[in-house]
C-alpha positions as CSV (number, residue, x, y, z in Angstrom):
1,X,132.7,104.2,95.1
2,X,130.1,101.7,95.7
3,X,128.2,100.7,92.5
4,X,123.8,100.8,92.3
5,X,123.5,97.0,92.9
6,X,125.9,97.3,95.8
7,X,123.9,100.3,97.6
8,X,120.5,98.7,97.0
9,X,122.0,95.5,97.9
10,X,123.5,97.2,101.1
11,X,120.1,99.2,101.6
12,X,118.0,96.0,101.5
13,X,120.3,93.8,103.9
14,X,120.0,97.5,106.4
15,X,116.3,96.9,106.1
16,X,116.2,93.4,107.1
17,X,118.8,93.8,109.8
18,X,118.1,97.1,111.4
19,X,114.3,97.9,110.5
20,X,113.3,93.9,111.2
21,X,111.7,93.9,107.4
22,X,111.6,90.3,107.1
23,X,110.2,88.3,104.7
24,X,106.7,87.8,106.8
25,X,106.7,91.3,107.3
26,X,106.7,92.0,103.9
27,X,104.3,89.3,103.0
28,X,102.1,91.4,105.1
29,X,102.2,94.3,102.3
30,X,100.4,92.5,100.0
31,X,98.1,95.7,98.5
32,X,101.7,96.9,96.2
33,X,102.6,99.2,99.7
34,X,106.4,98.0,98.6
35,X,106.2,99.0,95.1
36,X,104.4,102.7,96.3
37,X,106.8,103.6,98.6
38,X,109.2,102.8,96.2
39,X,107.8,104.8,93.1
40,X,107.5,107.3,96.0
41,X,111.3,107.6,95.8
42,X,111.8,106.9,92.6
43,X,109.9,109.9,91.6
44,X,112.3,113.3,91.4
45,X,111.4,115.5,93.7
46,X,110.4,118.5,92.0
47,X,107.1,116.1,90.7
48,X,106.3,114.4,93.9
49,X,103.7,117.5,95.2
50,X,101.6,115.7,92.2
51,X,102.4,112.3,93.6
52,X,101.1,113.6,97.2
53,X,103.7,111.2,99.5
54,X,101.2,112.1,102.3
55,X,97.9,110.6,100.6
56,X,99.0,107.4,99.8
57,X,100.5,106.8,103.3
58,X,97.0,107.8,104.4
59,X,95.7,105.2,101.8
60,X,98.4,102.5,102.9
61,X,97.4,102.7,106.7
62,X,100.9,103.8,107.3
63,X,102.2,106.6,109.6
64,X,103.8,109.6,107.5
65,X,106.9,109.2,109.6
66,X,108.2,106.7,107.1
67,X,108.2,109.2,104.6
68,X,112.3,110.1,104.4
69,X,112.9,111.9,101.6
70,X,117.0,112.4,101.9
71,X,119.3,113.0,98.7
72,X,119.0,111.6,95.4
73,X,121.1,108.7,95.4
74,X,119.9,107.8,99.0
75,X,115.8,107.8,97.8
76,X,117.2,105.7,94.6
77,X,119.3,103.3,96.9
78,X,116.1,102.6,99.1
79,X,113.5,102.6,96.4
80,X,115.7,99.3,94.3
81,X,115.4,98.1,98.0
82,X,112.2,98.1,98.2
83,X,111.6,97.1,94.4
84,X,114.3,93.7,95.0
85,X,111.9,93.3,98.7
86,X,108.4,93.3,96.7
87,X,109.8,91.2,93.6
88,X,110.9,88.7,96.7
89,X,107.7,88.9,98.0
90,X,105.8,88.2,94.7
91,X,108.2,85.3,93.8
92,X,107.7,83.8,97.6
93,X,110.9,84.8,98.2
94,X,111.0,87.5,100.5
């Protein structure tokens, strides 16, 4: 069993490579879109209606498609993903 570093590692390398979110695509998101998305996930479930997913896509200019709520370890896996993509992007990194 893979450990939580080695999924969101895994998760952010399955980003780059298969989503083509590179580090000028994420410079791009310079509004905390990464971090949103990622409290998004991070959030359990049963509290997200008060979170509204589907107003702060509206707010983000993004298409509600990207919204993939799965199982819990898969939403944790890709919200350290996209927390380790916008601490790259804030440290010039990314």
């Amino acid at each position: 069993m893979k450990t939580g570093i080695e999924l969101i590692a895994e998760e952010r390398q399955r980003q780059i490579e298969k989503e083509g979110w590179t580090k000028e695509h994420d410079a791009e998101h310079n509004k905390s879109q990464l971090s949103i998305l990622a409290m998004l996930y991070v959030c359990p479930p049963k509290y997200r209606p008060m979170l509204s997913p589907s107003n702060w896509f509206k707010t983000m200019g993004w298409d509600f498609k990207w919204w993939k709520p799965t199982e819990r370890i898969r939403e944790l896996q890709k919200a350290g993903a996209l927390i380790a993509a916008e601490i790259d992007r804030l440290q010039g990194l990314s």
